[in-house]
C-alpha positions in Angstrom: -12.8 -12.4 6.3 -9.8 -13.3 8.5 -6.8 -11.8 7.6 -3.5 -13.9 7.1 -0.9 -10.3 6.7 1.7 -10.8 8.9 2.6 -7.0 9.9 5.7 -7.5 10.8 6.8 -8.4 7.6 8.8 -5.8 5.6 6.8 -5.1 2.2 8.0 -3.4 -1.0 6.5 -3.4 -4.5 6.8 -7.0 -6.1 9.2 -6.5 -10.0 7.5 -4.9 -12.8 5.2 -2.6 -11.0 6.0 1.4 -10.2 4.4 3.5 -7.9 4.4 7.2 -9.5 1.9 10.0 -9.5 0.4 10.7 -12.9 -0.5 13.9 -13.6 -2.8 13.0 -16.3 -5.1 10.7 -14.0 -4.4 13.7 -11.3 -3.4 10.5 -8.9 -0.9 8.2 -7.9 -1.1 5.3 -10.5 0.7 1.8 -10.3 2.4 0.9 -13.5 2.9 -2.8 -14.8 3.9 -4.2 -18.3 -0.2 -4.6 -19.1 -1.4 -1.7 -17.9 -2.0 0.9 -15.1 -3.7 0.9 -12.0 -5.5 4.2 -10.9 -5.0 4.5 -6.9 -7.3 5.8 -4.1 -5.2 8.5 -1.8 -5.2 6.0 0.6 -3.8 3.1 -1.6 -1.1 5.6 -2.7 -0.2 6.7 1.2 0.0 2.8 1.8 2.0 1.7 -0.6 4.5 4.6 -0.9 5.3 3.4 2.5 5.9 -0.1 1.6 9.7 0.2 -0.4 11.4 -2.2 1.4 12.9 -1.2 4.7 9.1 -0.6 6.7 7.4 -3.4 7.7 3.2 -3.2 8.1 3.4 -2.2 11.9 5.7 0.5 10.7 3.6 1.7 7.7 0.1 1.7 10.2 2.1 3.7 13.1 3.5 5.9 10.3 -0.2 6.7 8.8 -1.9 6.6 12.2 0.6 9.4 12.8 -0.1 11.1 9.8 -3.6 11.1 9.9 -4.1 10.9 14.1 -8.3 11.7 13.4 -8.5 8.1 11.6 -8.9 5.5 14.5 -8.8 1.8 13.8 -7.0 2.1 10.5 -4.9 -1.1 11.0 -7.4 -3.3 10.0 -7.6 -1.2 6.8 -4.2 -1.2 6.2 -3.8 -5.1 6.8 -7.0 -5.9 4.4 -5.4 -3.4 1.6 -2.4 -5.6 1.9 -3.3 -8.4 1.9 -5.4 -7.8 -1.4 -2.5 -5.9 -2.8 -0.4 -9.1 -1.8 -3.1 -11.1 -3.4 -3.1 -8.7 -6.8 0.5 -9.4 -6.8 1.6 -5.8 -6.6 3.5 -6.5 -3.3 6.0 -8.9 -1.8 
């Protein structure tokens, strides 16, 4: 699949969705109008950095940082967003 995320694009959560943890679904859910998505630790780290002011190269060096044992998590982090950009959770 090639990629189309530009990662030097600033991201934040699209209108209508929240990012909160859930204590209930012990994990960080996204919450829309319709419903609620139940997010992998991962998904959560992601888009907890993606609020506006960091762009994708800022939210990969700020996770490879984080978690230095994960090599090659770029291409992770640009396929989550660009599915999330797909699902319509980001903008």
């Amino acid at each position: 699949m090639t990629l189309k995320v530009d990662l030097t694009k600033v991201f934040k959560l699209n209108h209508g969705f929240r990012l909160q943890w859930e204590k209930a679904q012990d994990a960080h859910v996204l919450l829309y109008p319709e419903g609620m998505i139940k997010l992998s630790p991962s998904a959560a780290e992601i888009l907890t950095l993606c609020e506006g002011s960091n762009s994708g190269e800022d939210v990969v060096a700020a996770l490879e940082k984080k978690f230095p044992e994960a090599q090659g998590i770029a291409n992770d982090i640009k396929e989550f967003i660009q599915e999330a950009l797909s699902n319509g959770w980001l903008k």
